[in-house]
Structures are given as structure tokens and as C-alpha cells.
C-alpha positions as CSV (number, residue, x, y, z in Angstrom):
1,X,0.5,23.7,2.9
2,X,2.8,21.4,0.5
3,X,0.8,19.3,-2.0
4,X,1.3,17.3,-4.8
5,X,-1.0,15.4,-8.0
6,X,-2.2,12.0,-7.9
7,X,-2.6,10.5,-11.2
8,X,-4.7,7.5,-11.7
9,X,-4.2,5.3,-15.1
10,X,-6.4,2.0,-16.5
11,X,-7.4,0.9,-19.0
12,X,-11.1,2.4,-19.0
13,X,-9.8,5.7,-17.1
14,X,-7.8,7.9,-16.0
15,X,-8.6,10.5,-13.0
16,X,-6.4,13.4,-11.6
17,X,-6.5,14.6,-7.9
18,X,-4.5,17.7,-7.2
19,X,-4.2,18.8,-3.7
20,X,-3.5,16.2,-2.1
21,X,-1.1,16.0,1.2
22,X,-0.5,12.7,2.0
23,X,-1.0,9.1,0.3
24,X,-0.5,5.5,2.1
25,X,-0.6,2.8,0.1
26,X,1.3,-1.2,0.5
27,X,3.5,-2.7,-1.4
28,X,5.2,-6.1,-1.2
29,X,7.7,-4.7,1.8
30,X,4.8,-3.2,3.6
31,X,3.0,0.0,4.4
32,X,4.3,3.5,3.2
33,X,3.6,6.9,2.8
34,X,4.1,9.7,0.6
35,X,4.3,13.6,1.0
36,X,5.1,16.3,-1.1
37,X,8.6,16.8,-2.5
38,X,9.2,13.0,-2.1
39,X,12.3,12.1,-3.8
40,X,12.0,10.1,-7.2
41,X,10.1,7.1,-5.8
42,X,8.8,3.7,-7.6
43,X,7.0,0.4,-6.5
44,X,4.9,-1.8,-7.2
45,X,1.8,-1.9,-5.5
46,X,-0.5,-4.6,-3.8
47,X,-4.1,-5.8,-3.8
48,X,-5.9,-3.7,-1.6
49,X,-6.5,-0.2,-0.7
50,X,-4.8,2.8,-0.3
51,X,-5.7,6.2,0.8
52,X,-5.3,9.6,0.6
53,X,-6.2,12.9,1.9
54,X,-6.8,16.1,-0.2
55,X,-5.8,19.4,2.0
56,X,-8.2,19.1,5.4
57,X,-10.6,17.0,3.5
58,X,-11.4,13.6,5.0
59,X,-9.4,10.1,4.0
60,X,-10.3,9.1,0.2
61,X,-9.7,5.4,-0.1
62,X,-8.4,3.8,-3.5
63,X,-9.3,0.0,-4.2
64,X,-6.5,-1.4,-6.5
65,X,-6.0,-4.7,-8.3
66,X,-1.8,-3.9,-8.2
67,X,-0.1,-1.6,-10.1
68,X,2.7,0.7,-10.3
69,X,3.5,4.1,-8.2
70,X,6.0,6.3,-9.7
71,X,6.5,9.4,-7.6
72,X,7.9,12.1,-10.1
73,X,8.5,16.3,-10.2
74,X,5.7,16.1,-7.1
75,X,3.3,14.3,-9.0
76,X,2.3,10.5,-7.9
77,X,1.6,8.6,-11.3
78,X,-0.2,5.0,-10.7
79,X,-0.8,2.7,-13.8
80,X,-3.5,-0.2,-12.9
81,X,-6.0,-2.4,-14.8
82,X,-8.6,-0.2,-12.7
83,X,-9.2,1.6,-10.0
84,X,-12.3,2.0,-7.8
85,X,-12.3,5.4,-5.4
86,X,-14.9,6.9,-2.9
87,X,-15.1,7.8,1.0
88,X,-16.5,4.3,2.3
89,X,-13.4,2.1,2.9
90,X,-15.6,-0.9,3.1
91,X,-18.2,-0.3,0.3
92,X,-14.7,0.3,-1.8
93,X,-13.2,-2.7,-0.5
94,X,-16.7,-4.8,-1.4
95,X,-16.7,-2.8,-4.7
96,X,-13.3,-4.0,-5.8
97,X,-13.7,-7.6,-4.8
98,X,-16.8,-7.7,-6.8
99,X,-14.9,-6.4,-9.8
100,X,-12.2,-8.9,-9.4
101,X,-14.8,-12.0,-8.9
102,X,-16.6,-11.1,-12.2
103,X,-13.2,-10.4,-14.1
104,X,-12.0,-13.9,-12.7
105,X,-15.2,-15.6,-13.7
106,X,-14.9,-14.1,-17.1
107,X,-11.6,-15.0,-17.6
108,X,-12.1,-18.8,-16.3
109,X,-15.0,-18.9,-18.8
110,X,-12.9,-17.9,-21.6
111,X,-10.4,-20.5,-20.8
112,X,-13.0,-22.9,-20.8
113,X,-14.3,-21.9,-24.6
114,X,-10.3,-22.1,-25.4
115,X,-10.1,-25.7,-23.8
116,X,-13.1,-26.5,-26.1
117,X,-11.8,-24.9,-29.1
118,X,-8.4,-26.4,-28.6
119,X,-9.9,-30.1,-28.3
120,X,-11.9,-29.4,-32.0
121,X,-9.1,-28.5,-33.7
122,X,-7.4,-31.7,-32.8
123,X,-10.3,-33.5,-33.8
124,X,-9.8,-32.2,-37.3
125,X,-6.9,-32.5,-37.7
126,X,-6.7,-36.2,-36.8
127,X,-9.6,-36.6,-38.8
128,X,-7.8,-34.5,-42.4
129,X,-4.8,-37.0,-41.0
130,X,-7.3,-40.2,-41.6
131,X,-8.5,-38.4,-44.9
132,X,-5.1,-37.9,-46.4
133,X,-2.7,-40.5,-45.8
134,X,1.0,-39.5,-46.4
């Protein structure tokens, strides 16, 4: 049986898969699917999951945020912020939306604090303006 490596890369992780026979993932154009000895393939990914299978093991689904896929020497190399794996697609699926939720409420808070700190700087400034006339 053909195989080839799945290589997964964030920013907190990275995790290897060897075996594997088949992956399907989406990109903007759609649905695809990748099998050993692909030709040199790249794309970028969409939100969502993909999947693949290990030998005759059951479906392993992949929740991604985006990312890159560069197929490469039979090795399938995807760069993300993170990556969420296990058997459940569903629990994956809940997993990931979670993650994205709190990383989008953290980052809408942090804009908020900028807003703020943005707004007391030009406060001083207009108030070092009043202080020293020019």
C-alpha cells in the first residue's frame, strides 16, 4: 500500500502522521483529495475540517482555522495558527469553533484596550499642546 507523511505546523505545535493513504481537505475552489506520489501540489486551505485515513484505520478529522498545504517528495506539509485533530467529526468541529470564539473575543478585547489607550494619548498630548504654546 502507497503512503505518504502528514505534517502539521502552528504556532503551539507541530504533529507528524506517517502512514497515511488518503487526505481530503477544501480549499477556496472546492473539495480535493490527495494520495501518495501526488505531484508537487500547494493551496491554501479553508475554515473547516479535513480528513484523513491512516492505512485501514478509520477517518481522522482535522479542524483548521486556514492554512497552507504544500504536497512535497510524498510528504503533505500544512502550516496553520492551530490545529485541533481526533476521531469525532463533530466534537472536532465544536472544538475548533470554541477555539476561534475565544481567540476572537480576545482579540476584540484587545482592540478595545487599544481604542482606550489610543484616546489617552491624545488627551496628553492636547493637554502638553495647552501647556507649551509654540
Amino acid at each position: 500500500m502507497n503512503t505518504f507523511r502528514v505534517q502539521f505546523l502552528a504556532g503551539d505545535r507541530a504533529q507528524a502522521i506517517d502512514g497515511v493513504t488518503s487526505f481530503v481537505a477544501q480549499d477556496p475552489s472546492g473539495s480535493f483529495g490527495l494520495m501518495a506520489h501526488h505531484t508537487r501540489f500547494m493551496t491554501v486551505l479553508s475554515f473547516g475540517l479535513a480528513r484523513l485515513r491512516a492505512g485501514d484505520e478509520p477517518w481522522q478529522y482535522v479542524g483548521l482555522p486556514g492554512g497552507l498545504a504544500y504536497f512535497v517528495d510524498n510528504e503533505l506539509r500544512i502550516s496553520t495558527r492551530r490545529f485541533v485533530t481526533g476521531g469525532d467529526a463533530a466534537a472536532i468541529a465544536g472544538l475548533l469553533t470554541q477555539q476561534m470564539l475565544a481567540e476572537e473575543q480576545a482579540l476584540a478585547h484587545t482592540r478595545r484596550k487599544l481604542r482606550r489607550l489610543e484616546a489617552q494619548m491624545l488627551e496628553r498630548l492636547a493637554q502638553l499642546g495647552q501647556e507649551w504654546p509654540i
